[in-house]
N, C-alpha and C positions, 0 to 999 in steps of 0.2 A: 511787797518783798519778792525778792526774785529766787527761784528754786536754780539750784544749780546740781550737776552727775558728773563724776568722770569719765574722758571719753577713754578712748583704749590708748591713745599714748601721753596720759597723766593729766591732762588740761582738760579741766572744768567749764563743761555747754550750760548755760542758763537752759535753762527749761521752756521758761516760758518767752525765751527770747529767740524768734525766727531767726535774726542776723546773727546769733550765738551760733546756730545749728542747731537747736532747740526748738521746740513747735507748744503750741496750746492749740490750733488746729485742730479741730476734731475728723476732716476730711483728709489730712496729710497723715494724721495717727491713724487713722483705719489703714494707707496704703505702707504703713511700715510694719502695723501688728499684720496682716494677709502674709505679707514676704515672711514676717517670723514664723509665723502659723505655718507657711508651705516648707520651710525649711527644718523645722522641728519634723513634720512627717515624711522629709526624706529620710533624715536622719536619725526615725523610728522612737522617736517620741510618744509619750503619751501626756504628758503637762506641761503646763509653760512654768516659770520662775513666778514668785510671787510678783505680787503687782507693785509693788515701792519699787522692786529690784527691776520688773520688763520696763517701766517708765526710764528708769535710769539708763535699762540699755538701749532702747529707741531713741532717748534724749527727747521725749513726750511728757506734757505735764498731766499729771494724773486726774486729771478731771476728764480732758482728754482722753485718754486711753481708758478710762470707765466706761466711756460712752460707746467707744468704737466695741469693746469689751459685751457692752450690752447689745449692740446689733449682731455682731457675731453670736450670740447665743440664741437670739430670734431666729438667726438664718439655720439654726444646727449644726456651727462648725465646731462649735465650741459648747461647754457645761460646768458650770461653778458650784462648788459647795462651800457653804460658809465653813470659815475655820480648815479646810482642807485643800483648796486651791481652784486653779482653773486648768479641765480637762480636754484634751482634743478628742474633736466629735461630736457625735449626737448621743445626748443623754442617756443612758442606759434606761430600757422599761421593766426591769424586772426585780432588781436587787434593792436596792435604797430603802424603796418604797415597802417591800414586803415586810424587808427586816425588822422596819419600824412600827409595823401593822399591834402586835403583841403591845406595846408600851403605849399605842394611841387609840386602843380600843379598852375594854371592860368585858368578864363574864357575862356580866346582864346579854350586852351587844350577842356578842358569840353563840348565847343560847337561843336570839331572836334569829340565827340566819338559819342555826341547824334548824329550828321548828321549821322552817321554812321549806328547805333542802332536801332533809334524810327522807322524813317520810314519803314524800316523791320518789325518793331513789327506793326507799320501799316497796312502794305501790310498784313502778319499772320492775324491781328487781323480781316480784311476786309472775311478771308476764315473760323475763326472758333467761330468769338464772339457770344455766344447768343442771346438768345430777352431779356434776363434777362439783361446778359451786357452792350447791345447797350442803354436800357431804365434807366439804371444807370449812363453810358456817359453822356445822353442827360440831367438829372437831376443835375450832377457834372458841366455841362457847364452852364446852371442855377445859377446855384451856385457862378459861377465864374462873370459871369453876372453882379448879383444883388449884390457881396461883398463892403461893403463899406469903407474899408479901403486895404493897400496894403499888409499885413498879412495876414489878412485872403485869398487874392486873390490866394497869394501864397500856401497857403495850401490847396486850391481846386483846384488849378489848378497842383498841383503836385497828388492829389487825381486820378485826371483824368488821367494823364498821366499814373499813375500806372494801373489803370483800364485798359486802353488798351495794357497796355504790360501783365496784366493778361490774358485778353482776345486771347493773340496770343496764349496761349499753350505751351508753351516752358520753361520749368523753370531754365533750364540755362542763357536762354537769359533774364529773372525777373533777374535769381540774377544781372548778369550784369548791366542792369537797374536800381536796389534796387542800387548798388554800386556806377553809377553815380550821383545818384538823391540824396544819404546820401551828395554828395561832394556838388553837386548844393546848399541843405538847408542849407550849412555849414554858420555859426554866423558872417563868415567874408567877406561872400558872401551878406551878407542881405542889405547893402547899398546899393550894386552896382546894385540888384537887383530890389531895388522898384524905383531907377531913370532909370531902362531902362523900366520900365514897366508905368511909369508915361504920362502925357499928354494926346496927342487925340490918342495915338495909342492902347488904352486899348479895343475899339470897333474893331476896326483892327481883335487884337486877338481873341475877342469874334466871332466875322466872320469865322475864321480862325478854332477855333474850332469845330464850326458849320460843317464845308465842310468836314474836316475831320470824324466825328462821321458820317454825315450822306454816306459819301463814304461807310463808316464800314458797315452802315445798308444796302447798296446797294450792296454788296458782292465785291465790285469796288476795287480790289487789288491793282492795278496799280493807278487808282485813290485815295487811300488812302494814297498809299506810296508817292506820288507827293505832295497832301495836307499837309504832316507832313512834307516834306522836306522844303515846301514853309512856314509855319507855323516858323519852326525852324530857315531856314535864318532869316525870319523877325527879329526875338529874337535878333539872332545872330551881325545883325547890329545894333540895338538898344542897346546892351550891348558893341560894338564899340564905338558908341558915348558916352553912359555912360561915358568910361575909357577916353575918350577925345581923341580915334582916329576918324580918320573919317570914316561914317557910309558906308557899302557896298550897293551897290543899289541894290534893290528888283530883284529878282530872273526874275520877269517880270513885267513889268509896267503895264501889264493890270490886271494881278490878284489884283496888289495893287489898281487901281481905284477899282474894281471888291468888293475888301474887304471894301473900304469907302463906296461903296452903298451899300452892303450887313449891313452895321452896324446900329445895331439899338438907335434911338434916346435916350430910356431910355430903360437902363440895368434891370431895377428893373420891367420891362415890363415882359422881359422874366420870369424871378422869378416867377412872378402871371401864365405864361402858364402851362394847363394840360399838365398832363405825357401824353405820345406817347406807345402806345403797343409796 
């Protein structure tokens, strides 16, 4: 069967018929999609037409222009998303892919990188945070303290974390950080988040903050890195239970009593305390 397009003045080019004006060619379809390609970027484009429609306007049969389609996209001149078209250029590195990081990953995942990550940035942050730093921690844990609902907790308590992985120095390891933490605030996360942060374990963590920030002020590297790994277990099994597995038991039983006396009766106490040099 022979595909036929109209040309621009109403008479129908077979496709796949060369004597038509029509090509199956897949060497002549590259040299017609280039021309479209350079002329779409004079004329400050950024997409070409869909693909039934650029065959038609080349007068190339689509098999053809798939192929030329696919070497262009090897070379970088070009980038296709399914269902949304075909893009001039080279592939964007940074958008697509992040976007989509939230809906192809899992909490489990997420908790395995912070284990990984924070305490590190702990330990850094324990050898180079400032007085400026340390007295911004201490006011961020404050914060998280006194917040009265689970929104807001969240958003000071991601505040802080940032804090300390500024504080280590390393802006590699921020971005890193900046990239799990986008994943953690993600909208589809938000549930799972404020039932594991729910109940009586909300002083736990305020404790839990506490030892950490103050390892940081005490130059206590090893101690810092320990406090944020114990910190983050906690999290870790409470977001267990969240999901309705069963919760991993505390890193050590005594730091957990450790953390129930350390917690204070009323959050909003801390709130009223003076700042710390």
């Amino acid at each position: 069967m022979t595909m036929a397009a109209a040309r621009d003045d109403g008479e129908e080019v077979a496709l796949d018929d060369p004597a038509q004006g029509g090509t199956s060619n897949s060497v002549a379809a590259m040299a017609r999609l280039r021309e479209r390609i350079e002329e779409a970027v004079r004329a400050g484009q950024r997409q070409l037409p869909p693909e039934r429609q650029l065959a038609a306007e080349l007068a190339v049969g689509r098999g053809a222009l798939r192929r030329a389609l696919e070497v262009l996209e090897a070379e970088g001149q070009i980038w296709r998303v399914q269902g949304k078209g075909t893009f001039l250029g080279a592939r964007p590195t940074t958008s697509d892919g992040l976007d989509a990081l939230p809906s192809r990953t899992s909490p489990t995942e997420m908790m395995e990188v912070r284990l990984e990550v924070e305490p590190a940035l702990a330990r850094l942050a324990a050898m180079r945070a400032s007085a400026e730093d340390i007295e911004m921690m201490r006011r961020l844990a404050r914060r998280i303290a006194a917040a009265a609902d689970a929104e807001a907790r969240e958003l000071w308590d991601s505040a802080l974390h940032h804090r300390i992985a500024e504080a280590a120095g390393n802006r590699l390891f921020v971005g890193i950080f900046e990239l799990v933490d986008r994943v953690r605030q993600d909208a589809s996360f938000q549930s799972l988040r404020e039932r594991a942060r729910s109940g009586s374990v909300q002083p736990i963590f305020v404790a839990q903050h506490d030892r950490i920030i103050e390892a940081i002020a005490a130059r206590d590297a090893a101690g810092a890195e320990a406090a944020m790994r114990d910190h983050l277990e906690t999290v870790g099994s409470r977001l267990a239970t969240a999901m309705g597995g069963r919760a991993a038991p505390p890193a050590s039983a005594a730091s957990s009593a450790a953390d129930r006396r350390a917690a204070p009766a009323d959050p909003a106490e801390i709130a009223r305390e003076p700042s710390h040099g």
